[in-house]
Structure formats: C-alpha cells, structure tokens
PDB file of N, CA, C, O and CB in Angstrom:
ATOM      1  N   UNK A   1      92.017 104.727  95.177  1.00  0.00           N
ATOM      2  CA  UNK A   1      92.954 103.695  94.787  1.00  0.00           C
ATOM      3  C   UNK A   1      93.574 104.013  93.419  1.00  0.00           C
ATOM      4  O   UNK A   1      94.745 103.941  93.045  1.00  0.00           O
ATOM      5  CB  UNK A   1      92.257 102.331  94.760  1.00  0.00           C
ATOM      6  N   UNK A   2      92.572 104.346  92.847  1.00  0.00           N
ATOM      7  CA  UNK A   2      93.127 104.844  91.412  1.00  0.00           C
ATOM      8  C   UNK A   2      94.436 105.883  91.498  1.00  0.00           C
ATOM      9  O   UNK A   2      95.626 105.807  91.195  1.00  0.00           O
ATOM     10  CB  UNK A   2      91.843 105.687  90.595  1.00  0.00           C
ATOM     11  N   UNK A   3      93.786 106.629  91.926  1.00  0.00           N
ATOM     12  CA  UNK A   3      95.031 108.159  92.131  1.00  0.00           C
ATOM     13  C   UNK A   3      96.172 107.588  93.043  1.00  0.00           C
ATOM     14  O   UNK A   3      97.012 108.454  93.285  1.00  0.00           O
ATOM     15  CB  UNK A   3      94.240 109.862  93.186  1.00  0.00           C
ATOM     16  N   UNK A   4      96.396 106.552  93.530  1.00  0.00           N
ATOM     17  CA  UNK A   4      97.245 106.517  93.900  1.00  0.00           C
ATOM     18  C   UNK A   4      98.611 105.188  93.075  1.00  0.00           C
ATOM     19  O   UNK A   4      99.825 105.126  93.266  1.00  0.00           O
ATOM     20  CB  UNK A   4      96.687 106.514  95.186  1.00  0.00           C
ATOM     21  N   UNK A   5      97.754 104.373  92.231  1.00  0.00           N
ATOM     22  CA  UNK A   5      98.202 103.755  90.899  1.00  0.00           C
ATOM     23  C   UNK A   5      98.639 105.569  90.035  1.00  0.00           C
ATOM     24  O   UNK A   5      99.639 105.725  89.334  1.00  0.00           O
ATOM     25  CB  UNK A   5      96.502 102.536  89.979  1.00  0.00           C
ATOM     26  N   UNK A   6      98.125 106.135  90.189  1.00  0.00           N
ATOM     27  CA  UNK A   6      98.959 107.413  89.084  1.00  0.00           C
ATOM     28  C   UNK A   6      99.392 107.970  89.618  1.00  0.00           C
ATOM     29  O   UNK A   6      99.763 108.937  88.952  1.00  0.00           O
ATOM     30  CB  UNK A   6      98.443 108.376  88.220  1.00  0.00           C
ATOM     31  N   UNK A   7      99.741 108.066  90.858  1.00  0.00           N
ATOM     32  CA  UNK A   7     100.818 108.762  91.431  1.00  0.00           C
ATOM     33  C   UNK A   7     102.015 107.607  91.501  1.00  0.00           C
ATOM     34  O   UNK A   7     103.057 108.101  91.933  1.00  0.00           O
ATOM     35  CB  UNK A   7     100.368 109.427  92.929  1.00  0.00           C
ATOM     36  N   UNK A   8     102.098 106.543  91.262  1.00  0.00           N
ATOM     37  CA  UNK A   8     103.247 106.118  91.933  1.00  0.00           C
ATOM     38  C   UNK A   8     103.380 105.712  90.282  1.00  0.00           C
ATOM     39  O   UNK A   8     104.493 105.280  89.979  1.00  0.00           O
ATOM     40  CB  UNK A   8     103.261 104.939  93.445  1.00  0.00           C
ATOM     41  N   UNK A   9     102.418 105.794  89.217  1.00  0.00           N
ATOM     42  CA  UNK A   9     103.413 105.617  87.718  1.00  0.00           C
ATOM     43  C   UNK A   9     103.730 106.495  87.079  1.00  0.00           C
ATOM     44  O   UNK A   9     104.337 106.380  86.014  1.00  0.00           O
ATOM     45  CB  UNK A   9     102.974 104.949  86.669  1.00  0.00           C
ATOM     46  N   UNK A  10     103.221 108.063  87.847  1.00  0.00           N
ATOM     47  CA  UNK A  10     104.422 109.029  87.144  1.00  0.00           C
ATOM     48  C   UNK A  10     105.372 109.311  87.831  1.00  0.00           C
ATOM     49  O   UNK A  10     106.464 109.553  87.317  1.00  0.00           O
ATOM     50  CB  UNK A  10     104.088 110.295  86.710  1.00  0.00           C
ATOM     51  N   UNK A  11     105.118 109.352  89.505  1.00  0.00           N
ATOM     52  CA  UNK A  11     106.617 109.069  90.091  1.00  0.00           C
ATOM     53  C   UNK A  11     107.719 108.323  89.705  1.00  0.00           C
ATOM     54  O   UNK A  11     108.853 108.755  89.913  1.00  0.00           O
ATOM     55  CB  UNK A  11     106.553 108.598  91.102  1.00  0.00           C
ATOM     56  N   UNK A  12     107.443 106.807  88.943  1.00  0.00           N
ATOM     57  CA  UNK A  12     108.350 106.035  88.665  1.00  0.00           C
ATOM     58  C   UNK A  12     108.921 106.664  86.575  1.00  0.00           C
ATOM     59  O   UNK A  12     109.999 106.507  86.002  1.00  0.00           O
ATOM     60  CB  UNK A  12     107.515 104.243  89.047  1.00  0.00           C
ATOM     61  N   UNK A  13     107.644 107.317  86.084  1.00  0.00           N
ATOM     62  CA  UNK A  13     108.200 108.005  84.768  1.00  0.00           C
ATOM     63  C   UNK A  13     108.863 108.976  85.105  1.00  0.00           C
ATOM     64  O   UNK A  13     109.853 109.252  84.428  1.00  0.00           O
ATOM     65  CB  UNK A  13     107.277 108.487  83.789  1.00  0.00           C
ATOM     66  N   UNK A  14     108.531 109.759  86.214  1.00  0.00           N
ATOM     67  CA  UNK A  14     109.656 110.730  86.603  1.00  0.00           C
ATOM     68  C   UNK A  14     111.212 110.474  86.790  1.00  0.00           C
ATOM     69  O   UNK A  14     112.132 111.030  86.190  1.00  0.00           O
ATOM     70  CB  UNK A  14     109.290 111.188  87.771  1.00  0.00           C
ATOM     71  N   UNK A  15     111.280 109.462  87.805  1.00  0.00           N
ATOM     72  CA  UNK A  15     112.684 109.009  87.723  1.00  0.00           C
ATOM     73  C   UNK A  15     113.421 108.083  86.669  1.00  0.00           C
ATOM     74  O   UNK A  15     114.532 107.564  86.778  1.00  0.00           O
ATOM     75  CB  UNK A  15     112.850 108.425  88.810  1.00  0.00           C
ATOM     76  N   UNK A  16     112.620 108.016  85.735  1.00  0.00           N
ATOM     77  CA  UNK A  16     113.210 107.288  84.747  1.00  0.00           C
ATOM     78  C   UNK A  16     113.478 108.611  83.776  1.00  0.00           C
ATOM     79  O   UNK A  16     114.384 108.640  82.943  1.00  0.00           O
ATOM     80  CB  UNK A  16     112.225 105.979  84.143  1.00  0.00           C
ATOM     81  N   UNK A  17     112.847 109.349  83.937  1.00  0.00           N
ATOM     82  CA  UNK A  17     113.211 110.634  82.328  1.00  0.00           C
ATOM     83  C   UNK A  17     114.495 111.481  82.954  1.00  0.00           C
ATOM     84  O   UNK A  17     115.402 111.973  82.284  1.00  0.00           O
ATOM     85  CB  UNK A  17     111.460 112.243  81.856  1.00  0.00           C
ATOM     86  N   UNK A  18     114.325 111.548  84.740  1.00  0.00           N
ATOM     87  CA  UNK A  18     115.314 112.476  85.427  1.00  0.00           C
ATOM     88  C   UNK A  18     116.833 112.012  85.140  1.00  0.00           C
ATOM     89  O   UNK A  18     117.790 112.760  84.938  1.00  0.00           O
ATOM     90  CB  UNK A  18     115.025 112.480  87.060  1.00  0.00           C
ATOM     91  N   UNK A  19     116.828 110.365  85.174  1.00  0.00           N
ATOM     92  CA  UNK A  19     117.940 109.545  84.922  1.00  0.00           C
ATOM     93  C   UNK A  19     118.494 109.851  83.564  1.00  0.00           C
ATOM     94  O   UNK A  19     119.715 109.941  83.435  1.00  0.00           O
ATOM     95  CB  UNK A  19     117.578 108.116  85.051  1.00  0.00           C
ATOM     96  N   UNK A  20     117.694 110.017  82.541  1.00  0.00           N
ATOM     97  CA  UNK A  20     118.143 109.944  81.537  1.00  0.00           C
ATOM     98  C   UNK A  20     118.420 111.409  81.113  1.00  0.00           C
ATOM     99  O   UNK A  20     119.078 111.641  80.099  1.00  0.00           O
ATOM    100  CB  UNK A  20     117.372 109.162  80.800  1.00  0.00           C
ATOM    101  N   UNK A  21     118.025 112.187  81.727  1.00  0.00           N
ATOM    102  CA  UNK A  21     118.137 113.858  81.514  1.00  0.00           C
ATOM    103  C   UNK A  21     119.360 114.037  82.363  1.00  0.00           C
ATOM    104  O   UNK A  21     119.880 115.153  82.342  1.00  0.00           O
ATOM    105  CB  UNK A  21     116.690 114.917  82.114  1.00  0.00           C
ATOM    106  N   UNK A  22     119.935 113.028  83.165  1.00  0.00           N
ATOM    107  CA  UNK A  22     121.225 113.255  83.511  1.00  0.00           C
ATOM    108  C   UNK A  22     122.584 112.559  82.550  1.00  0.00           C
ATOM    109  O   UNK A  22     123.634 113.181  82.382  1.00  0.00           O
ATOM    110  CB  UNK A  22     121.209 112.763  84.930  1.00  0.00           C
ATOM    111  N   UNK A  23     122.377 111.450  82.094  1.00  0.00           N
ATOM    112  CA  UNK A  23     123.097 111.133  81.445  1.00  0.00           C
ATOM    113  C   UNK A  23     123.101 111.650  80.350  1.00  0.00           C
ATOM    114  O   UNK A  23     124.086 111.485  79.631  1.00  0.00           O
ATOM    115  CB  UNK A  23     123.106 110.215  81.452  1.00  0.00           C
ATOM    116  N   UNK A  24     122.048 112.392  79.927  1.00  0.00           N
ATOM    117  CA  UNK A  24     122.272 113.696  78.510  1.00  0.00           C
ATOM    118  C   UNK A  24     123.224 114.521  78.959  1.00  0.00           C
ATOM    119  O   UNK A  24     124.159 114.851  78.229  1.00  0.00           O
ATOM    120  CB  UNK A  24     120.862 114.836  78.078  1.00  0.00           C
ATOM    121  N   UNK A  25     123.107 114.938  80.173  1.00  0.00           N
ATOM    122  CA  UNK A  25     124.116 116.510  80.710  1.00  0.00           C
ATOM    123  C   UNK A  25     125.543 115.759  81.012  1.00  0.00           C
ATOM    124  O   UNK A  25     126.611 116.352  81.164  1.00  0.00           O
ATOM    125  CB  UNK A  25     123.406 117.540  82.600  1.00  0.00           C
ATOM    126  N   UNK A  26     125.376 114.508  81.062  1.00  0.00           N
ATOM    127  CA  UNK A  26     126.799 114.412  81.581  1.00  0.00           C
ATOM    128  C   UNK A  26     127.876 113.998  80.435  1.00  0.00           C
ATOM    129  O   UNK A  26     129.073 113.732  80.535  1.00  0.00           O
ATOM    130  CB  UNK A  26     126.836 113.306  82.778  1.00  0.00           C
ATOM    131  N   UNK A  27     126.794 114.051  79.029  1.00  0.00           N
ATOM    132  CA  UNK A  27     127.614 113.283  78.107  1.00  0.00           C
ATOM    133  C   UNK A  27     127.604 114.468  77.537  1.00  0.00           C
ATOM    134  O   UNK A  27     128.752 114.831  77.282  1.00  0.00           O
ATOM    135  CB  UNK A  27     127.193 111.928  77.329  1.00  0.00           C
ATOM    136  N   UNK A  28     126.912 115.117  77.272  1.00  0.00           N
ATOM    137  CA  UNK A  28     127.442 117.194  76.754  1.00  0.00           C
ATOM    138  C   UNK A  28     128.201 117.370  77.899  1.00  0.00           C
ATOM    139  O   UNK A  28     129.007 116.462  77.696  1.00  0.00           O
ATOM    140  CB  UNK A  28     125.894 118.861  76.706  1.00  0.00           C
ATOM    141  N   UNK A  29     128.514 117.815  78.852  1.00  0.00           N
ATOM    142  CA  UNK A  29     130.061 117.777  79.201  1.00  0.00           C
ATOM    143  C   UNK A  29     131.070 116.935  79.115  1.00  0.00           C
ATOM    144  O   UNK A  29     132.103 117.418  78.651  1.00  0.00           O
ATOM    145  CB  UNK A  29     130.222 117.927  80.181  1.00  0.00           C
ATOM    146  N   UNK A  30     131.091 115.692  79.455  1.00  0.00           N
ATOM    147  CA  UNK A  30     132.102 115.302  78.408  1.00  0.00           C
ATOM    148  C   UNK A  30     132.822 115.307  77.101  1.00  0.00           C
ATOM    149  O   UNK A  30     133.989 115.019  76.834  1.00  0.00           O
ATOM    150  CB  UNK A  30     131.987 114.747  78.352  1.00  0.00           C
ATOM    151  N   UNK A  31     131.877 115.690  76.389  1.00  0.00           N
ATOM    152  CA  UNK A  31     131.835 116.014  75.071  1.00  0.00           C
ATOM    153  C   UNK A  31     132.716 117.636  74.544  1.00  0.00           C
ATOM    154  O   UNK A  31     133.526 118.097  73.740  1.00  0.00           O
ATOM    155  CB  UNK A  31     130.189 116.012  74.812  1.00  0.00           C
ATOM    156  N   UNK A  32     131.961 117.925  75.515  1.00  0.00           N
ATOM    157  CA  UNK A  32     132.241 119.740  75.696  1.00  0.00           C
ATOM    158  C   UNK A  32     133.534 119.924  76.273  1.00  0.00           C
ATOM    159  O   UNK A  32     134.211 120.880  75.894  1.00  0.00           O
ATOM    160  CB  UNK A  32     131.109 120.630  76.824  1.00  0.00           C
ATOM    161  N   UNK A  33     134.069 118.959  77.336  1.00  0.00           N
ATOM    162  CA  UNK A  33     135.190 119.509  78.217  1.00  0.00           C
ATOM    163  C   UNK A  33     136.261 118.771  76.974  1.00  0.00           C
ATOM    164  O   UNK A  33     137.348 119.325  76.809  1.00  0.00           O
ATOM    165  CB  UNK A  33     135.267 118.857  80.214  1.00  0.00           C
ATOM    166  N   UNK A  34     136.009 117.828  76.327  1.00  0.00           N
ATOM    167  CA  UNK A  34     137.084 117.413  75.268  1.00  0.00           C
ATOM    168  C   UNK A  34     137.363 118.530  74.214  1.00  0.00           C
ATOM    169  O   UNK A  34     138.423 118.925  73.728  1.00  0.00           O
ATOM    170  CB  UNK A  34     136.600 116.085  74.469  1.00  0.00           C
ATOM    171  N   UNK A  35     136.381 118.819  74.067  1.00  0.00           N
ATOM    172  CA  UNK A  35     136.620 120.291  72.703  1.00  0.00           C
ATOM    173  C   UNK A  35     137.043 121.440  73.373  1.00  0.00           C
ATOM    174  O   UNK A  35     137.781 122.270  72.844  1.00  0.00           O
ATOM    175  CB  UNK A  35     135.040 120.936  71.768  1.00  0.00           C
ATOM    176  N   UNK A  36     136.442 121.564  74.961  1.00  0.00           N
ATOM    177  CA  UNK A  36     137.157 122.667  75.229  1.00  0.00           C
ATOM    178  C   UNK A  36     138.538 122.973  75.463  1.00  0.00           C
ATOM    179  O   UNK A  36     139.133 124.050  75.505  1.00  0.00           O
ATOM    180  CB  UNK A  36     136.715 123.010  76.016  1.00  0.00           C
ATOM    181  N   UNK A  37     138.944 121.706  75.616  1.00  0.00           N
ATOM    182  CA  UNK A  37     140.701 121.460  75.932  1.00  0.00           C
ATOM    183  C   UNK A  37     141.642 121.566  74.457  1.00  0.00           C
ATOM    184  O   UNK A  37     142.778 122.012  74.296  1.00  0.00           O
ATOM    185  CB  UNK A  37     140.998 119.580  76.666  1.00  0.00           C
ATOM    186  N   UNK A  38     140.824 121.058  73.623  1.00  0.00           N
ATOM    187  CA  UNK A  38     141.351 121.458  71.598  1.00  0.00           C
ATOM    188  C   UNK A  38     141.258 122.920  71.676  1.00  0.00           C
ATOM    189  O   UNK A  38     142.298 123.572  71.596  1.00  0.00           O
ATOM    190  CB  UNK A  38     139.958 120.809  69.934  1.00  0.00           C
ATOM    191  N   UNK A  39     139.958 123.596  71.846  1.00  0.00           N
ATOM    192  CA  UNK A  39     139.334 124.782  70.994  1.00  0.00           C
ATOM    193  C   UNK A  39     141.109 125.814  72.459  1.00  0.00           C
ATOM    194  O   UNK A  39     141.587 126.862  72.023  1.00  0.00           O
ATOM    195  CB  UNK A  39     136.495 125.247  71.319  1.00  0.00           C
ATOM    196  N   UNK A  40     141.659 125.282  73.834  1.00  0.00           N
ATOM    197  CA  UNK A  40     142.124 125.860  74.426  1.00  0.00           C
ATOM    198  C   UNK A  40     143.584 126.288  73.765  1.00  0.00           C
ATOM    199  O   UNK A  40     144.285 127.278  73.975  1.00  0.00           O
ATOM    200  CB  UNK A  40     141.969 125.274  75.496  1.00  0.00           C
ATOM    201  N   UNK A  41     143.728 125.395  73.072  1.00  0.00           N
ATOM    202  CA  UNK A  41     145.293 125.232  72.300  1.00  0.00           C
ATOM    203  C   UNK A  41     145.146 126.582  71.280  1.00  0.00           C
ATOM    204  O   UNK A  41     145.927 127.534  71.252  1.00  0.00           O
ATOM    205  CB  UNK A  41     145.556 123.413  71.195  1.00  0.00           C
ATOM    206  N   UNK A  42     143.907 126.397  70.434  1.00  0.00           N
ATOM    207  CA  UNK A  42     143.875 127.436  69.387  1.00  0.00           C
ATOM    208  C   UNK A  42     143.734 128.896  69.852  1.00  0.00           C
ATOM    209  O   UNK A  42     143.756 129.669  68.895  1.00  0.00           O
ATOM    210  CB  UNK A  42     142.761 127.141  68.482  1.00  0.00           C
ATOM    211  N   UNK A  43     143.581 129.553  71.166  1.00  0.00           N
ATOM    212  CA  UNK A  43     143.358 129.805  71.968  1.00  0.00           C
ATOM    213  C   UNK A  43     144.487 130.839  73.133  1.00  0.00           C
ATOM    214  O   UNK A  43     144.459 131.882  73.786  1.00  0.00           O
ATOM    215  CB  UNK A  43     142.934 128.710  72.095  1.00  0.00           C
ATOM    216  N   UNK A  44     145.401 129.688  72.809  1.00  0.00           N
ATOM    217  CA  UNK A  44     146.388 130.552  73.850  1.00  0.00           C
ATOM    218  C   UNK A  44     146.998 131.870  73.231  1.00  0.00           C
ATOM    219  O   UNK A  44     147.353 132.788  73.971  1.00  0.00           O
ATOM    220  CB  UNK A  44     147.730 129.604  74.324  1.00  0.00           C
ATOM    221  N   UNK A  45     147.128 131.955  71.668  1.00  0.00           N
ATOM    222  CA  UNK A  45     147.164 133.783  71.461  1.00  0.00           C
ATOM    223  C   UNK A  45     146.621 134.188  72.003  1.00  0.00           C
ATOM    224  O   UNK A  45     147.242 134.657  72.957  1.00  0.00           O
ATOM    225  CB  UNK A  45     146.850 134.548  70.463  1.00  0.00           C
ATOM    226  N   UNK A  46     145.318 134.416  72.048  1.00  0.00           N
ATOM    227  CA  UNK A  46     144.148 135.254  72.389  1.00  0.00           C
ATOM    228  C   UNK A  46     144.707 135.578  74.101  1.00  0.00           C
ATOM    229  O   UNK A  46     144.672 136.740  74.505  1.00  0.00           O
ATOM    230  CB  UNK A  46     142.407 134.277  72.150  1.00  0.00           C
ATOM    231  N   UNK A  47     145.132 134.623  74.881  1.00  0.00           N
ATOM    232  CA  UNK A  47     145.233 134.669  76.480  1.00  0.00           C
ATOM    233  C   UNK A  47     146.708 134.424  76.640  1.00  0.00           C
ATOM    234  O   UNK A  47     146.910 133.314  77.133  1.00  0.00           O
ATOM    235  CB  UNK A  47     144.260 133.463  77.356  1.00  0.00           C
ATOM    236  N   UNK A  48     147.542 134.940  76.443  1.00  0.00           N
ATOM    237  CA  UNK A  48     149.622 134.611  76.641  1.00  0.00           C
ATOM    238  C   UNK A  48     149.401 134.238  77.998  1.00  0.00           C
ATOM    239  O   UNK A  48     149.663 133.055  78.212  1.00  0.00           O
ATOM    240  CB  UNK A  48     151.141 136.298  76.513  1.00  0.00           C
ATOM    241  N   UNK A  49     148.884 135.072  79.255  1.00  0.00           N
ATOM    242  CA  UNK A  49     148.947 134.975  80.260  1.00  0.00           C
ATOM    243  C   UNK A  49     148.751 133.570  81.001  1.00  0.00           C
ATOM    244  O   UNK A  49     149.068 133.243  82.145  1.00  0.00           O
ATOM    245  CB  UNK A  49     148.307 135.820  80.493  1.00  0.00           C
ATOM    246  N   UNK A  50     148.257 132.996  80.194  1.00  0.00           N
ATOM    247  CA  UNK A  50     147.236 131.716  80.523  1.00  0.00           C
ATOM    248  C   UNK A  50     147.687 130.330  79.957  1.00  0.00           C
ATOM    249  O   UNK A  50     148.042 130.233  78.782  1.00  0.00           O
ATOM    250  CB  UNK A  50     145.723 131.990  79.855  1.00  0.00           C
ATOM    251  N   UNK A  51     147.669 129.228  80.831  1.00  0.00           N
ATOM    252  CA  UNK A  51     148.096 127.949  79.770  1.00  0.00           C
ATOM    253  C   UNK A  51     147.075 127.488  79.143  1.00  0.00           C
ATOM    254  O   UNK A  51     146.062 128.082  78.774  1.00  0.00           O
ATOM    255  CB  UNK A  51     148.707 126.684  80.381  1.00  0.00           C
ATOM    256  N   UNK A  52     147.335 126.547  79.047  1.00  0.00           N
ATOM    257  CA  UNK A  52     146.302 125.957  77.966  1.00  0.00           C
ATOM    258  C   UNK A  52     144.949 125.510  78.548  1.00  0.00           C
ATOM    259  O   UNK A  52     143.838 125.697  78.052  1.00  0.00           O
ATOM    260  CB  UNK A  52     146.928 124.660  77.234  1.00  0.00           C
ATOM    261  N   UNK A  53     145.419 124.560  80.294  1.00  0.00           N
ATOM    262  CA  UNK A  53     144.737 124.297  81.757  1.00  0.00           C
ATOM    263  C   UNK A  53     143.940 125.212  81.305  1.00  0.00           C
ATOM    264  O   UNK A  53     142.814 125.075  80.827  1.00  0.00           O
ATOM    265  CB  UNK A  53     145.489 124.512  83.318  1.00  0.00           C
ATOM    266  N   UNK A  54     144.599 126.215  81.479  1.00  0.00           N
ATOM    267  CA  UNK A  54     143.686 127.375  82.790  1.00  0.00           C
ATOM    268  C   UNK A  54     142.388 128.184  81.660  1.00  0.00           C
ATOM    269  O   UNK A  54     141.353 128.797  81.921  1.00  0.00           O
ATOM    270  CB  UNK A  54     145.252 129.189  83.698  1.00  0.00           C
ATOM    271  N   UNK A  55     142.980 127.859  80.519  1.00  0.00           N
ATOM    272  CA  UNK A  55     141.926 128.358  79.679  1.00  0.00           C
ATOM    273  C   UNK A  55     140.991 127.751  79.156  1.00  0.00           C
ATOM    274  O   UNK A  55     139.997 128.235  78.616  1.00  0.00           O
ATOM    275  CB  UNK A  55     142.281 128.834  78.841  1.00  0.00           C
ATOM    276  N   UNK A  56     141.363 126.305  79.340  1.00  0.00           N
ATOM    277  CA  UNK A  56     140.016 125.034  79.465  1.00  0.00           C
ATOM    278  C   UNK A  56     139.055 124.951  80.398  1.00  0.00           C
ATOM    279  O   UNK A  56     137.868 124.646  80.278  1.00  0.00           O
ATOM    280  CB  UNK A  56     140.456 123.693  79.677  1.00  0.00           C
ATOM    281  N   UNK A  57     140.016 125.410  81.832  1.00  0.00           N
ATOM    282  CA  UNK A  57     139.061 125.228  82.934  1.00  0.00           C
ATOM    283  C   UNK A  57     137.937 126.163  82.853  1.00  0.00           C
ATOM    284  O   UNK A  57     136.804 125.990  83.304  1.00  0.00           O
ATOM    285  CB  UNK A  57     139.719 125.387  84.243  1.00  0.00           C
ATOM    286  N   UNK A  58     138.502 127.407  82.073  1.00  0.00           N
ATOM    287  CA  UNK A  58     137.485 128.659  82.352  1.00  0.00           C
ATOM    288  C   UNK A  58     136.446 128.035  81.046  1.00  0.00           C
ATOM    289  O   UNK A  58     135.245 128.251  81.202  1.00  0.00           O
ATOM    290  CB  UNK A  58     138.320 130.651  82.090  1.00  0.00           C
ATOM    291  N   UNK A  59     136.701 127.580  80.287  1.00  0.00           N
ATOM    292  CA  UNK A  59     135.935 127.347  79.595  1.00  0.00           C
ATOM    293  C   UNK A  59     134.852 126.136  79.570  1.00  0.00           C
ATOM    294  O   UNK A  59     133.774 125.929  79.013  1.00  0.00           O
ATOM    295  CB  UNK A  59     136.570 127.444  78.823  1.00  0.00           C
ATOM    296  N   UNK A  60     135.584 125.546  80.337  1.00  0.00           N
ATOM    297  CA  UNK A  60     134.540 124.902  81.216  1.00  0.00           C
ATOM    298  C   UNK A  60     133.496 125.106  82.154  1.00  0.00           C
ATOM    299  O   UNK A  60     132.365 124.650  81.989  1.00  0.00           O
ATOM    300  CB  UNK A  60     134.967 124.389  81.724  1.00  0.00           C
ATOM    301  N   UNK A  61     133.912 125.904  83.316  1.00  0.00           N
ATOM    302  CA  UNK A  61     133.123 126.668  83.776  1.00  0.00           C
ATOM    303  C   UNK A  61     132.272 126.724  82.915  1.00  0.00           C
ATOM    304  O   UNK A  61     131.422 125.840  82.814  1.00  0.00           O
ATOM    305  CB  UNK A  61     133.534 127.695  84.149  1.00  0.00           C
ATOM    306  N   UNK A  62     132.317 127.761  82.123  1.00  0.00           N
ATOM    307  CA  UNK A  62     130.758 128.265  81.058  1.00  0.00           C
ATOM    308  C   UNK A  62     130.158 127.270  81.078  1.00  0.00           C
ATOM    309  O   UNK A  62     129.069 127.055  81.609  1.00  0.00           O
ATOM    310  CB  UNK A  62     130.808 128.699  79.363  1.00  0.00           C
ATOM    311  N   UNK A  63     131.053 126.336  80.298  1.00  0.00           N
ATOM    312  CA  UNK A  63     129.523 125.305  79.584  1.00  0.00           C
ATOM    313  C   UNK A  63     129.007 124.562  81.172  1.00  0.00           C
ATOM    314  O   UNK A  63     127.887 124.068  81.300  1.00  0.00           O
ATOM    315  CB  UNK A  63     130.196 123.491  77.967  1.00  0.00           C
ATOM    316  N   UNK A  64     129.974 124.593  82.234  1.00  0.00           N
ATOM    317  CA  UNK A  64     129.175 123.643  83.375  1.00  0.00           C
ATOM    318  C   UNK A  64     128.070 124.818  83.877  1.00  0.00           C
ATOM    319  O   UNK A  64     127.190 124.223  84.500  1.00  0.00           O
ATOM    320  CB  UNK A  64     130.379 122.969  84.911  1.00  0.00           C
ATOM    321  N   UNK A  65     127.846 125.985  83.843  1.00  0.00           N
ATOM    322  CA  UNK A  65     127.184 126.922  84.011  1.00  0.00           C
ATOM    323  C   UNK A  65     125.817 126.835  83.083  1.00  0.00           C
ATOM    324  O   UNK A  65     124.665 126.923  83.509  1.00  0.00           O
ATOM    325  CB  UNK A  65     128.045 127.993  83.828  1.00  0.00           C
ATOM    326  N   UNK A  66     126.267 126.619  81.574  1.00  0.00           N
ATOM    327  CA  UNK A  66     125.184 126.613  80.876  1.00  0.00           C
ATOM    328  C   UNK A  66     124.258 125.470  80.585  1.00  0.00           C
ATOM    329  O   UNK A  66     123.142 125.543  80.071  1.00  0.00           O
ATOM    330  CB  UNK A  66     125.534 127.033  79.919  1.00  0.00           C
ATOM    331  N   UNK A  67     125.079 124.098  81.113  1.00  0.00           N
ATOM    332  CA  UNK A  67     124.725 122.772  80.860  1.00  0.00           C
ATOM    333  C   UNK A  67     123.325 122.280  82.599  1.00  0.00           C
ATOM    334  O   UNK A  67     122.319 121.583  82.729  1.00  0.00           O
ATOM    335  CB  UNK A  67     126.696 121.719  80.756  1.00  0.00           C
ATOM    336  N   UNK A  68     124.333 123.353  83.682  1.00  0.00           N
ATOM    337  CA  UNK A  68     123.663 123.018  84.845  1.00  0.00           C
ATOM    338  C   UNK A  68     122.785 124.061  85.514  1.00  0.00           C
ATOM    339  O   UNK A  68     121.978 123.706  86.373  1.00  0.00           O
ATOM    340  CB  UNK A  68     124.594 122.599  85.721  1.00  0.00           C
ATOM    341  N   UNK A  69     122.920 125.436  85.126  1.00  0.00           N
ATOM    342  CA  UNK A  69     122.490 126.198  85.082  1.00  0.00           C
ATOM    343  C   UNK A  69     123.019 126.899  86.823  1.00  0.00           C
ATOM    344  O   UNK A  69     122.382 127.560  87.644  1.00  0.00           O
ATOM    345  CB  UNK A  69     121.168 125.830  84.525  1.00  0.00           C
ATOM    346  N   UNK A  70     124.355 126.400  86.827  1.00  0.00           N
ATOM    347  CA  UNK A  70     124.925 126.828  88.412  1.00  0.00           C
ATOM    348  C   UNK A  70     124.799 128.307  88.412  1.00  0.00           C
ATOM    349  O   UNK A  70     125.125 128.955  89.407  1.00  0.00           O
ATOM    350  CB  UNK A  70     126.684 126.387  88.790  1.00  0.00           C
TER     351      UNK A  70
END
C-alpha cells in the first residue's frame, strides 16, 4: 500500500516539474525567436542572399534544435 502512495506522489511530482520544464522551453523560445528576428536585421550583410525571414528562421531552427534537442 505504501509503494503505491509513492508511486502515484512522484507520478503526480513528475507531471508537475514536466509542466513547468515546458513552460521554461517555451518561454526561451519566445524569448529567443524575438532576438533572433533583431540579431537577423544586423545580419543581413553577412547573408545579401537572404531576407531578414529567412535568416531568422534559420536561426531559429538552431535554438529550436538546441532548446528541444530535435
């Protein structure tokens, strides 16, 4: 009976830390995709080929790569 009172109160600490370990990742990308769209402007020397979009998106990518580990 016991073990099963501690299985179902770290199951329920589990989904409470998982919740909140998502709303960490989702607020570093938000965060991230806003700077990456600034840091894209300073940026377009470096890439002529490229707008400003297309050099946010890629830079997005990364951080959704490094934030989610896709």
């Amino acid at each position: 009976m016991t073990t099963i009172a501690i299985n179902v109160g770290f199951s329920i600490a589990q989904a409470i830390a998982d919740f909140f370990s998502g709303i960490g990742k989702s607020m570093v990308m938000a965060r991230g995709a806003h700077a990456n769209y600034e840091v894209a402007q300073h940026l377009q020397h470096e890439y002529p080929k490229m707008s400003q979009a297309e050099i946010a998106h890629m830079l997005n990518d990364r951080l959704r790569k490094e934030v989610y580990g896709d």
